[in-house]
PDB file of N, CA, C and O in Angstrom:
ATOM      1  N   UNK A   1      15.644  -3.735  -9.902  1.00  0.00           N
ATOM      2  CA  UNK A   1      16.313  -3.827  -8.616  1.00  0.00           C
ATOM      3  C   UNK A   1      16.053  -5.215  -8.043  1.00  0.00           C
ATOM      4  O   UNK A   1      14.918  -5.639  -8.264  1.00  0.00           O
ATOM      5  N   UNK A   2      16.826  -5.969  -7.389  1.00  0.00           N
ATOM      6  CA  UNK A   2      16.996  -7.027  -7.222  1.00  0.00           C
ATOM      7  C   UNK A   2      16.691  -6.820  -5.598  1.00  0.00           C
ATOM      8  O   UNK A   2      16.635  -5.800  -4.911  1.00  0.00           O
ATOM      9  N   UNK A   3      16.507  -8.329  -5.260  1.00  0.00           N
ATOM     10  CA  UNK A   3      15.832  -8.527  -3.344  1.00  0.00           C
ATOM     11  C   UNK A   3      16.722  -7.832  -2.561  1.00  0.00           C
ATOM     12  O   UNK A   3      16.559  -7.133  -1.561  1.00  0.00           O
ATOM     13  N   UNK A   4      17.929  -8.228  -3.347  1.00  0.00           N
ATOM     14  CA  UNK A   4      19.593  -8.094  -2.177  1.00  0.00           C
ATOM     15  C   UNK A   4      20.212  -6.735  -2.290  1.00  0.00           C
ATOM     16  O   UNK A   4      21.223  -6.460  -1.643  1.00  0.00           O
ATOM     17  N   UNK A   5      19.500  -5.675  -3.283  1.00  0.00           N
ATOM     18  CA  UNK A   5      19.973  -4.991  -3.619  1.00  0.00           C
ATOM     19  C   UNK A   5      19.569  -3.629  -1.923  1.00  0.00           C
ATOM     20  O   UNK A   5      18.638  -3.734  -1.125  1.00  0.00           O
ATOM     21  N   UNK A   6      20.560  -2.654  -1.946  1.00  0.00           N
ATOM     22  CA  UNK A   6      19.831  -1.869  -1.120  1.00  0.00           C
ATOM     23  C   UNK A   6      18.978  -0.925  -1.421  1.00  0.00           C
ATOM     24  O   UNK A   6      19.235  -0.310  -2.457  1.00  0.00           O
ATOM     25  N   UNK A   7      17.902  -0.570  -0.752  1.00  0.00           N
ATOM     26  CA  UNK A   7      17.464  -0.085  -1.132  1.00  0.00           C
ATOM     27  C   UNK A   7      17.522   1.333  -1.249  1.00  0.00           C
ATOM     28  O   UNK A   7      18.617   1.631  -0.771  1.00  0.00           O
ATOM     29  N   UNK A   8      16.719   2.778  -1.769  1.00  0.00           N
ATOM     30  CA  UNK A   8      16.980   4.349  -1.548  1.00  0.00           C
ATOM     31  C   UNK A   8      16.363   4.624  -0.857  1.00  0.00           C
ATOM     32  O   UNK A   8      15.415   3.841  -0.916  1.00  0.00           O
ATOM     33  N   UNK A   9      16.198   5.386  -0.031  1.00  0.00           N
ATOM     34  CA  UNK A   9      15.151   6.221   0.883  1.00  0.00           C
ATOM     35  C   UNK A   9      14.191   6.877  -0.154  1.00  0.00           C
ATOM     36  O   UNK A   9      14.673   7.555  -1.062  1.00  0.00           O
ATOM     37  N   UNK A  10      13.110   6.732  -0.068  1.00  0.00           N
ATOM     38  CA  UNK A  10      12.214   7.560  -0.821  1.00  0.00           C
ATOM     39  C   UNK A  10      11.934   9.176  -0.850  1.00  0.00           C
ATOM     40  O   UNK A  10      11.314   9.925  -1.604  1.00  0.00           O
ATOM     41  N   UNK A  11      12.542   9.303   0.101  1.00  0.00           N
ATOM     42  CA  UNK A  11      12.573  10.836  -0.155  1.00  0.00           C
ATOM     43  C   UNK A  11      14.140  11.492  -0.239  1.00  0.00           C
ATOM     44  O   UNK A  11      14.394  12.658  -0.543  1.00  0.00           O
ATOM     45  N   UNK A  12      15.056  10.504   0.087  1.00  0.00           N
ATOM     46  CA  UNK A  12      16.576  11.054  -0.506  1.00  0.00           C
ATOM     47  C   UNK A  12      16.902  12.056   0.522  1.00  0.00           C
ATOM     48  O   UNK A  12      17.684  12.984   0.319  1.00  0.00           O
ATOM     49  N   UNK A  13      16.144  11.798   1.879  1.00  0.00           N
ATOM     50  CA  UNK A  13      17.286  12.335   3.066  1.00  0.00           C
ATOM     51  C   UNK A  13      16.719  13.667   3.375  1.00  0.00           C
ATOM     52  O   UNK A  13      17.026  14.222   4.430  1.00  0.00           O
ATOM     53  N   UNK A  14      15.905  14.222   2.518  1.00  0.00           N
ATOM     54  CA  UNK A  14      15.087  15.500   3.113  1.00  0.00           C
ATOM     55  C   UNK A  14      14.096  15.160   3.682  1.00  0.00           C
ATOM     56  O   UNK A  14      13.589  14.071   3.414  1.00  0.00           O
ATOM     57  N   UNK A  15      13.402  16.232   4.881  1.00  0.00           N
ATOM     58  CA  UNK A  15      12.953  15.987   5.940  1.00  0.00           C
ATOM     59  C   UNK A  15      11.116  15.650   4.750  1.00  0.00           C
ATOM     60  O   UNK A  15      10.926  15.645   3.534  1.00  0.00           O
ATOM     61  N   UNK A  16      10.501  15.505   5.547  1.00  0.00           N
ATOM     62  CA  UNK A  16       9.066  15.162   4.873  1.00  0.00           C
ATOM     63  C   UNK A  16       7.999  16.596   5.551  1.00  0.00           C
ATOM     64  O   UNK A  16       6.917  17.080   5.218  1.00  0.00           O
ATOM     65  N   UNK A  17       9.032  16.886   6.664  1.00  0.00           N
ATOM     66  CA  UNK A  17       7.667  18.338   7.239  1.00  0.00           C
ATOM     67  C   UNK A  17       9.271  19.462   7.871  1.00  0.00           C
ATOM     68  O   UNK A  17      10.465  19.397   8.161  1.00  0.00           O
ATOM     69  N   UNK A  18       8.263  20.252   7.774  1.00  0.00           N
ATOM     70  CA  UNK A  18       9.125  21.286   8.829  1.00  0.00           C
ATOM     71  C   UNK A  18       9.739  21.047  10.225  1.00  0.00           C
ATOM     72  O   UNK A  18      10.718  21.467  10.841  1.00  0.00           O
ATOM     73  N   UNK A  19       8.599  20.075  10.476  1.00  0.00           N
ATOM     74  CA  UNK A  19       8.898  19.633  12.083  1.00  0.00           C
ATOM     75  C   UNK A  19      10.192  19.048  11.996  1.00  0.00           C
ATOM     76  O   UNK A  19      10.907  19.402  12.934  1.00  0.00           O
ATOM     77  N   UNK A  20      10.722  18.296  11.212  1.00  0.00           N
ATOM     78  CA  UNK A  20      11.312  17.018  11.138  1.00  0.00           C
ATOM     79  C   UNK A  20      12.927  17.386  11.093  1.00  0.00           C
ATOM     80  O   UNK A  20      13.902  16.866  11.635  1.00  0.00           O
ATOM     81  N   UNK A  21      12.738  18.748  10.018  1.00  0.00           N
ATOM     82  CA  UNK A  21      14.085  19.252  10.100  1.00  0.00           C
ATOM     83  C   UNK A  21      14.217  20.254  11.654  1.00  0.00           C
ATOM     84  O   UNK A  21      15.207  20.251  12.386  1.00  0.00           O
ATOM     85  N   UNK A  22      13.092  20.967  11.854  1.00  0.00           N
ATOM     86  CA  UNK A  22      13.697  22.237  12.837  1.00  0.00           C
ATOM     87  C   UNK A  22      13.554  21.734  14.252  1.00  0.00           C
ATOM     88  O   UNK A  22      14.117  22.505  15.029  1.00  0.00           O
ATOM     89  N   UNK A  23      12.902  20.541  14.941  1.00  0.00           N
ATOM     90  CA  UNK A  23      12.843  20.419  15.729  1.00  0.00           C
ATOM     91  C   UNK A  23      13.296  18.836  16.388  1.00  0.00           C
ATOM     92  O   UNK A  23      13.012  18.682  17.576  1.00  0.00           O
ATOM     93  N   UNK A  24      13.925  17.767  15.732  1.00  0.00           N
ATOM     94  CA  UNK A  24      13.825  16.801  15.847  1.00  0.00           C
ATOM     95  C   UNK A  24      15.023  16.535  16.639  1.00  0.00           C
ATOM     96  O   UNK A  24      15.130  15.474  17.254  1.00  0.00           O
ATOM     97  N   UNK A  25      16.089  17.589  16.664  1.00  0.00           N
ATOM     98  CA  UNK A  25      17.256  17.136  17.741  1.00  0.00           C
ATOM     99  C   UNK A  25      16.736  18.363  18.820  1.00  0.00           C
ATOM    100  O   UNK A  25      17.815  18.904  19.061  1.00  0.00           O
ATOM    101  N   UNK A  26      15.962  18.929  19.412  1.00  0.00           N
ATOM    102  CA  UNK A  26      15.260  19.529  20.333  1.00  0.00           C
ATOM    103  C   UNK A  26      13.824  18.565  21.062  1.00  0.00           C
ATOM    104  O   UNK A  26      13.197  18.899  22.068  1.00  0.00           O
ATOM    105  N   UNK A  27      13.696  17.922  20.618  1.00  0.00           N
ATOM    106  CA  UNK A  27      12.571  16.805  20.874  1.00  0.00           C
ATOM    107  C   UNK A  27      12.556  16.559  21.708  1.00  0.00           C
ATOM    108  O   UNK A  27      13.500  15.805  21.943  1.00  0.00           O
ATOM    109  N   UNK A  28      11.483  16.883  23.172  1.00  0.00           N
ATOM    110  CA  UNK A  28      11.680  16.146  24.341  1.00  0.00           C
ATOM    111  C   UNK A  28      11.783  14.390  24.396  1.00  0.00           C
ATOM    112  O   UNK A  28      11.106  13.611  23.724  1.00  0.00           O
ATOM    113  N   UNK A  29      12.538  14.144  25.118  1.00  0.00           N
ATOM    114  CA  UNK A  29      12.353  12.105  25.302  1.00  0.00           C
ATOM    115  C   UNK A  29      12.186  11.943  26.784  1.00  0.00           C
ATOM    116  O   UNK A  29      12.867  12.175  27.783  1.00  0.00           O
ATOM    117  N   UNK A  30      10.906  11.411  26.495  1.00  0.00           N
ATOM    118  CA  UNK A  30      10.712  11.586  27.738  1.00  0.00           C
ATOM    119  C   UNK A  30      11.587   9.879  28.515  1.00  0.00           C
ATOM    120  O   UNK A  30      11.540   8.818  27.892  1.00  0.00           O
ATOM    121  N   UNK A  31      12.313  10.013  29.944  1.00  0.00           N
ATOM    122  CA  UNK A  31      12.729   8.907  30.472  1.00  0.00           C
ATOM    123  C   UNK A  31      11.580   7.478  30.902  1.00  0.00           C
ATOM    124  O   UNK A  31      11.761   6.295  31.193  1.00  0.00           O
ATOM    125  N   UNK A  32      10.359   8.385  30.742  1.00  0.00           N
ATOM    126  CA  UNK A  32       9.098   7.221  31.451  1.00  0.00           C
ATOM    127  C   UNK A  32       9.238   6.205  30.296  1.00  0.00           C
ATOM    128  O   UNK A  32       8.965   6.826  29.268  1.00  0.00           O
ATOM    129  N   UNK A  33       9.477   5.188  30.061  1.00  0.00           N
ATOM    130  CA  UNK A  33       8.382   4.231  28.582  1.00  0.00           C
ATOM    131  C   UNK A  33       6.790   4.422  29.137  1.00  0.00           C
ATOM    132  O   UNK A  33       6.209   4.244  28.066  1.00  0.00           O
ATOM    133  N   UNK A  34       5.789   4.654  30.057  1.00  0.00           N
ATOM    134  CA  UNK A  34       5.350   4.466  30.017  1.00  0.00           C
ATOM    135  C   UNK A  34       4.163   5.959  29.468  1.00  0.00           C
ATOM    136  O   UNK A  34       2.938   5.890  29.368  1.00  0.00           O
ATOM    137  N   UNK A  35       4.927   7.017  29.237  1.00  0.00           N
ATOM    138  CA  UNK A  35       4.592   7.811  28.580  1.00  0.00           C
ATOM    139  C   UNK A  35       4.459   8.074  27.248  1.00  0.00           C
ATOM    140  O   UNK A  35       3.717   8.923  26.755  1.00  0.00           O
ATOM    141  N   UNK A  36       5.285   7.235  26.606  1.00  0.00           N
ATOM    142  CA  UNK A  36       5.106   6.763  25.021  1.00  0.00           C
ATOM    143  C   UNK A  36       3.766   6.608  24.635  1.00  0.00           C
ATOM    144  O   UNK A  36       3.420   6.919  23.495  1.00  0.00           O
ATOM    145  N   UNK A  37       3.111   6.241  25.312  1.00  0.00           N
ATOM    146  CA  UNK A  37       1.667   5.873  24.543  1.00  0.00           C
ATOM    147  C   UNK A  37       0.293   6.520  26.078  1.00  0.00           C
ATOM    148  O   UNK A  37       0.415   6.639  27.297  1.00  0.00           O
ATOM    149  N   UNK A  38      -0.635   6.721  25.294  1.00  0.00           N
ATOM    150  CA  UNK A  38      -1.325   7.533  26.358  1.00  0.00           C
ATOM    151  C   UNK A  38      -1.896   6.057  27.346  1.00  0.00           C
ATOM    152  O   UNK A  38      -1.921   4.833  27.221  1.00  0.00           O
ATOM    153  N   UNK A  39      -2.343   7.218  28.459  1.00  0.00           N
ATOM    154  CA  UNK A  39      -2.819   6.020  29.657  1.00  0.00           C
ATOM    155  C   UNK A  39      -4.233   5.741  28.959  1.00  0.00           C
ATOM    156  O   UNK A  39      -4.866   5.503  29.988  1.00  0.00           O
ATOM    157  N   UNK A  40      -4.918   5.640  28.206  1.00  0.00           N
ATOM    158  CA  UNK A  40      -6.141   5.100  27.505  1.00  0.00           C
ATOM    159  C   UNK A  40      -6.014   3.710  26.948  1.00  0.00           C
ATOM    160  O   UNK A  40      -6.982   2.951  26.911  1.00  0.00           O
ATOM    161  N   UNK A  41      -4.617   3.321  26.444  1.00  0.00           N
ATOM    162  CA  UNK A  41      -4.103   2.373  25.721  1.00  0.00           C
ATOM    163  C   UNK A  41      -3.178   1.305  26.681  1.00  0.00           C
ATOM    164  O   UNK A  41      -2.663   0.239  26.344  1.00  0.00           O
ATOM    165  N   UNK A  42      -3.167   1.859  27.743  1.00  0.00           N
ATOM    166  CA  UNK A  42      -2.063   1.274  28.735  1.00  0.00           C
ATOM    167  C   UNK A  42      -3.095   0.243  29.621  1.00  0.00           C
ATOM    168  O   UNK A  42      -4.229   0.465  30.045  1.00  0.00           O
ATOM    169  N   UNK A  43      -2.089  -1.190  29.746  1.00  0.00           N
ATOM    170  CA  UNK A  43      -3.302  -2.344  29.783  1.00  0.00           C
ATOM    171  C   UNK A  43      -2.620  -2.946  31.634  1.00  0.00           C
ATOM    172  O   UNK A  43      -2.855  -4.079  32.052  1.00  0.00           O
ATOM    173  N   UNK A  44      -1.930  -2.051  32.324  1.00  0.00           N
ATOM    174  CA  UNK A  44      -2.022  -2.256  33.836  1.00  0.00           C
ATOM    175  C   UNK A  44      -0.662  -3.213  34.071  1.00  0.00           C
ATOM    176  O   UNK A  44      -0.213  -3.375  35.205  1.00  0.00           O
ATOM    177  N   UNK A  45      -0.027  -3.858  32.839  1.00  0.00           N
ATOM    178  CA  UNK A  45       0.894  -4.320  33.111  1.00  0.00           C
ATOM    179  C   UNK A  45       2.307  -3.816  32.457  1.00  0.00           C
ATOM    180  O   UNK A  45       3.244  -4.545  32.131  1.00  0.00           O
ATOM    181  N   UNK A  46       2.236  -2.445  32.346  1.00  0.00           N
ATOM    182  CA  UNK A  46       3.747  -2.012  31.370  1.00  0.00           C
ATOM    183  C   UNK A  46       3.695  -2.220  29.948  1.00  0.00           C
ATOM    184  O   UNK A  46       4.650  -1.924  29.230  1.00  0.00           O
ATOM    185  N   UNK A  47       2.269  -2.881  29.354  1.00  0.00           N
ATOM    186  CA  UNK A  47       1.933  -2.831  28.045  1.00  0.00           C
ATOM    187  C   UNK A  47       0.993  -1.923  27.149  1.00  0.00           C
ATOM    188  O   UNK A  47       0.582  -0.950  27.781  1.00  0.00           O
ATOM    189  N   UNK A  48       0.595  -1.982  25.979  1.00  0.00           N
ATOM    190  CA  UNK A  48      -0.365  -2.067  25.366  1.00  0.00           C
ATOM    191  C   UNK A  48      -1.313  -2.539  25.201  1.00  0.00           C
ATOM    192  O   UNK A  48      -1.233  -3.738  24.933  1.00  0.00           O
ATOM    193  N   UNK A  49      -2.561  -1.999  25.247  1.00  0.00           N
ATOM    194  CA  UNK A  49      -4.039  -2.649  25.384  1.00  0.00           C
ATOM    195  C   UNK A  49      -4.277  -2.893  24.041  1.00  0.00           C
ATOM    196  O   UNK A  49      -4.702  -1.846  23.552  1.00  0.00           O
ATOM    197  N   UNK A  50      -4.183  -4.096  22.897  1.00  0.00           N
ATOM    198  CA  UNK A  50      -3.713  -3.631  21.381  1.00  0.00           C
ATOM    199  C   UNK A  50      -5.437  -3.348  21.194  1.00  0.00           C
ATOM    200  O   UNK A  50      -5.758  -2.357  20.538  1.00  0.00           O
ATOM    201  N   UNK A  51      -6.183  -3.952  21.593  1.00  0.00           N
ATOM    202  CA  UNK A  51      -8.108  -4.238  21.569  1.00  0.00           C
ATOM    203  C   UNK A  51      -7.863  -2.799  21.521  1.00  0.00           C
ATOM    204  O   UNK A  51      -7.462  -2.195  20.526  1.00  0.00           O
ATOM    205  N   UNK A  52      -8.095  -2.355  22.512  1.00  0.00           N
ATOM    206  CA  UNK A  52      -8.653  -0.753  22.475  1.00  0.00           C
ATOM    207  C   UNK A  52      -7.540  -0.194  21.613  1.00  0.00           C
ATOM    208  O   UNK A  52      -7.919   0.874  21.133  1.00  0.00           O
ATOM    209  N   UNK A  53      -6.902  -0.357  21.417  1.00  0.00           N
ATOM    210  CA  UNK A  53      -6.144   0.189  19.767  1.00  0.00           C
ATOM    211  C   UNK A  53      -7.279   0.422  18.814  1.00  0.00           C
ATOM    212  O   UNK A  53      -7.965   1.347  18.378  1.00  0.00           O
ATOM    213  N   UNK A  54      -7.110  -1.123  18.688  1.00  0.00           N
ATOM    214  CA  UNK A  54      -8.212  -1.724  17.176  1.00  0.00           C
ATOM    215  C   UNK A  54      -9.535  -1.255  17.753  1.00  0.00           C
ATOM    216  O   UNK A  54     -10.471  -1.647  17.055  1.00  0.00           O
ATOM    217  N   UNK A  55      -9.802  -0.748  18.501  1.00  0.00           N
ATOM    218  CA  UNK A  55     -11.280  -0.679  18.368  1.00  0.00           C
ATOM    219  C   UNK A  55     -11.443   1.092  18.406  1.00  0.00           C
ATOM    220  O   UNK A  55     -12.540   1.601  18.175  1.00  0.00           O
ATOM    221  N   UNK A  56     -10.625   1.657  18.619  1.00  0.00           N
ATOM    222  CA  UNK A  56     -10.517   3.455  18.716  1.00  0.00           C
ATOM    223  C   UNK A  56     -10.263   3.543  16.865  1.00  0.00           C
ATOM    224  O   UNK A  56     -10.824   4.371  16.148  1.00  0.00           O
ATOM    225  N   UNK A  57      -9.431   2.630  16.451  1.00  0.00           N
ATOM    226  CA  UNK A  57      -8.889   2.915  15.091  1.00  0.00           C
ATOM    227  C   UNK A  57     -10.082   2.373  14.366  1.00  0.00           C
ATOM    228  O   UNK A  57     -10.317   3.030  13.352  1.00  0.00           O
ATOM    229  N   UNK A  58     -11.001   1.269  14.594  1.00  0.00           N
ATOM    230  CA  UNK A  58     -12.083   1.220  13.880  1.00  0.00           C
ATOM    231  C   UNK A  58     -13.217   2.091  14.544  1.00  0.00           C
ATOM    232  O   UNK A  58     -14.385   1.708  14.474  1.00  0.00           O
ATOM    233  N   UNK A  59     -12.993   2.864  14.970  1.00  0.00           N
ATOM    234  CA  UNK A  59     -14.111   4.129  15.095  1.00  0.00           C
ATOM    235  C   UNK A  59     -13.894   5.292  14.514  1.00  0.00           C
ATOM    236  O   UNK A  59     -14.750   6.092  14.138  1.00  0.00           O
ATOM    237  N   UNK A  60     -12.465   5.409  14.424  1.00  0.00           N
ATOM    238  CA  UNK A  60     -12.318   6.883  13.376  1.00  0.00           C
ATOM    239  C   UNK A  60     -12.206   6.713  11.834  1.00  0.00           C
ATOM    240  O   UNK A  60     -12.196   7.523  10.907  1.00  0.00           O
ATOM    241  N   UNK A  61     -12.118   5.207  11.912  1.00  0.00           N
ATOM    242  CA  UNK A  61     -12.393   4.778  10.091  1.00  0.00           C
ATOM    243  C   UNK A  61     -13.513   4.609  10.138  1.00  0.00           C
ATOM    244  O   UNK A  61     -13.646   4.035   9.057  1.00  0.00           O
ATOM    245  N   UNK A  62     -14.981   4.673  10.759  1.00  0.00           N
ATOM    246  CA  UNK A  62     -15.903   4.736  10.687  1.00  0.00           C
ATOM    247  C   UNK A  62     -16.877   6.015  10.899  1.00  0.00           C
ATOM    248  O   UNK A  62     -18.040   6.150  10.518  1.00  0.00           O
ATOM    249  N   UNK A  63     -16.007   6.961  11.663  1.00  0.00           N
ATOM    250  CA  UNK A  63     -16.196   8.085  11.610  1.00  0.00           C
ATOM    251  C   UNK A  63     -16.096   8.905  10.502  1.00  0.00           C
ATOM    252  O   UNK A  63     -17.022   9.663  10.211  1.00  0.00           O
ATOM    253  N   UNK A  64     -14.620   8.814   9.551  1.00  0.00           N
ATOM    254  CA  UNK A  64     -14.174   9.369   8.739  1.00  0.00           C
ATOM    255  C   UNK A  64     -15.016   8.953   7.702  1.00  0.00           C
ATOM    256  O   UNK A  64     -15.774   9.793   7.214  1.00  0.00           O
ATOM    257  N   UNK A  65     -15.019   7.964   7.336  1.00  0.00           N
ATOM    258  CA  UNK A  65     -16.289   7.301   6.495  1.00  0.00           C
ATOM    259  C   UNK A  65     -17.765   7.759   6.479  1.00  0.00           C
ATOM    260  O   UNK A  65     -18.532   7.743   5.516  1.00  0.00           O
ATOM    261  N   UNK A  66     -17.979   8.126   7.601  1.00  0.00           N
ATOM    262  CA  UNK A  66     -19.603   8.446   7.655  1.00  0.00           C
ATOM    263  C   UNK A  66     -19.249  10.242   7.269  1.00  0.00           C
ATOM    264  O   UNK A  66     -20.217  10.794   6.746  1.00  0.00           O
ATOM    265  N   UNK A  67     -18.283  10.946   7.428  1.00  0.00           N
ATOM    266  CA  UNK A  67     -18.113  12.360   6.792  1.00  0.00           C
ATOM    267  C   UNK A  67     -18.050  12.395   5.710  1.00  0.00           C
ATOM    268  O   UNK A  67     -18.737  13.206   5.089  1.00  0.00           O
ATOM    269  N   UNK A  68     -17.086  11.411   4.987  1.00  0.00           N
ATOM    270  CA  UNK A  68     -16.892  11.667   3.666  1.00  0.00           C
ATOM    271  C   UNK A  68     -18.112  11.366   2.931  1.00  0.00           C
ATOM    272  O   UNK A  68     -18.327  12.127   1.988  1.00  0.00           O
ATOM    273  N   UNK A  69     -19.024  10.376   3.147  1.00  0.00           N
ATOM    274  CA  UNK A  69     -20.385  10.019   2.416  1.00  0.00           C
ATOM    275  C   UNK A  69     -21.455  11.569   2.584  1.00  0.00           C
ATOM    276  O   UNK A  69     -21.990  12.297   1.748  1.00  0.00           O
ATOM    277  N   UNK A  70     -21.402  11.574   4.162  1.00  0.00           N
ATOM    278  CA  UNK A  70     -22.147  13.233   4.361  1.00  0.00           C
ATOM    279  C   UNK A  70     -21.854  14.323   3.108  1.00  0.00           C
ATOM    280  O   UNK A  70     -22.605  15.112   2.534  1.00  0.00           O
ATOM    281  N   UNK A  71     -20.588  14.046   2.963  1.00  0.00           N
ATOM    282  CA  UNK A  71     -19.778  15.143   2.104  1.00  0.00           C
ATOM    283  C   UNK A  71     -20.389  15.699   0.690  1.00  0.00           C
ATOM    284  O   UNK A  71     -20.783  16.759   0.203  1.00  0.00           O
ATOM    285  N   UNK A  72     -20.154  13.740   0.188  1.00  0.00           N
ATOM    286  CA  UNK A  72     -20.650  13.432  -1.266  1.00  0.00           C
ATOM    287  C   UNK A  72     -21.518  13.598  -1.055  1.00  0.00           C
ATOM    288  O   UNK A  72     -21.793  14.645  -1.640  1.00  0.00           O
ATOM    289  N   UNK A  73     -22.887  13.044  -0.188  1.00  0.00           N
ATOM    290  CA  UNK A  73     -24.591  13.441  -0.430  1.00  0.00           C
ATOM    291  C   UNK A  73     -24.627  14.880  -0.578  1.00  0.00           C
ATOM    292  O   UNK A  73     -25.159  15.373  -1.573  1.00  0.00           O
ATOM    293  N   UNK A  74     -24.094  15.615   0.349  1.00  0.00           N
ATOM    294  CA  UNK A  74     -24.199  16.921   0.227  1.00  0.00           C
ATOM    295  C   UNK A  74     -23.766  17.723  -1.191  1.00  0.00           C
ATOM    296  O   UNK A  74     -24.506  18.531  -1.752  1.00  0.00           O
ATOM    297  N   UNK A  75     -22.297  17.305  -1.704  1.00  0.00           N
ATOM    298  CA  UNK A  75     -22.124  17.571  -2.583  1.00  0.00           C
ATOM    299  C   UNK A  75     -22.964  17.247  -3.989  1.00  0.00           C
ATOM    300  O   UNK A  75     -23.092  18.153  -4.812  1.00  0.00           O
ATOM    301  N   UNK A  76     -23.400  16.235  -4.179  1.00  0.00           N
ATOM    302  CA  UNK A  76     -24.295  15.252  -4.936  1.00  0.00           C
ATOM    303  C   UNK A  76     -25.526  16.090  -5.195  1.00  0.00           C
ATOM    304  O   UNK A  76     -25.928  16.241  -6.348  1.00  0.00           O
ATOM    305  N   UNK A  77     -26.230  16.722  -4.004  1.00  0.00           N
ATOM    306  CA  UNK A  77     -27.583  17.118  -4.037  1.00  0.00           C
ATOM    307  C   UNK A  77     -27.150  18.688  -4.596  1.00  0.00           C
ATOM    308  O   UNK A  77     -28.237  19.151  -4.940  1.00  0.00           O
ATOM    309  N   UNK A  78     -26.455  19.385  -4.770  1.00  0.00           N
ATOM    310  CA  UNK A  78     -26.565  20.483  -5.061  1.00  0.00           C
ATOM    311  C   UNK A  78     -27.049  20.601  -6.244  1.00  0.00           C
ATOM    312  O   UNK A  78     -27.236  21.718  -6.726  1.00  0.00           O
TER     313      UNK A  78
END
């Protein structure tokens, strides 16, 4: 396949969850933009706080990380 070529959808147009097909033209939208993203992340001017992004997202990859090792020791020692 070439650069210019178009490309396929990888899944060929079926939904990927249940949600996607049964509920996605029922979907509330909400009119706020400023409800799109929670007020934790919201930086006082109609934006994104991207820091506290990156720093919530490097705590649950550090979280998730410290389970999965728990996991293996645990598993390991049996």
């Amino acid at each position: 396949m070439s650069v210019f070529e178009e490309a396929q959808p990888l899944n060929s147009g079926t939904p990927a969850t249940p949600y996607d097909s049964d509920n996605t033209a029922t979907a509330p939208v909400s009119p706020m933009p400023d409800e799109s993203s929670p007020t934790r992340y919201q930086d006082g001017r109609g934006g994104i706080n991207l820091e506290q992004v990156r720093r919530d997202q490097l705590r649950a990859r550090q979280q998730w990380l410290r389970a999965l090792a728990s996991q293996l020791t645990s598993w390991w020692k049996r």
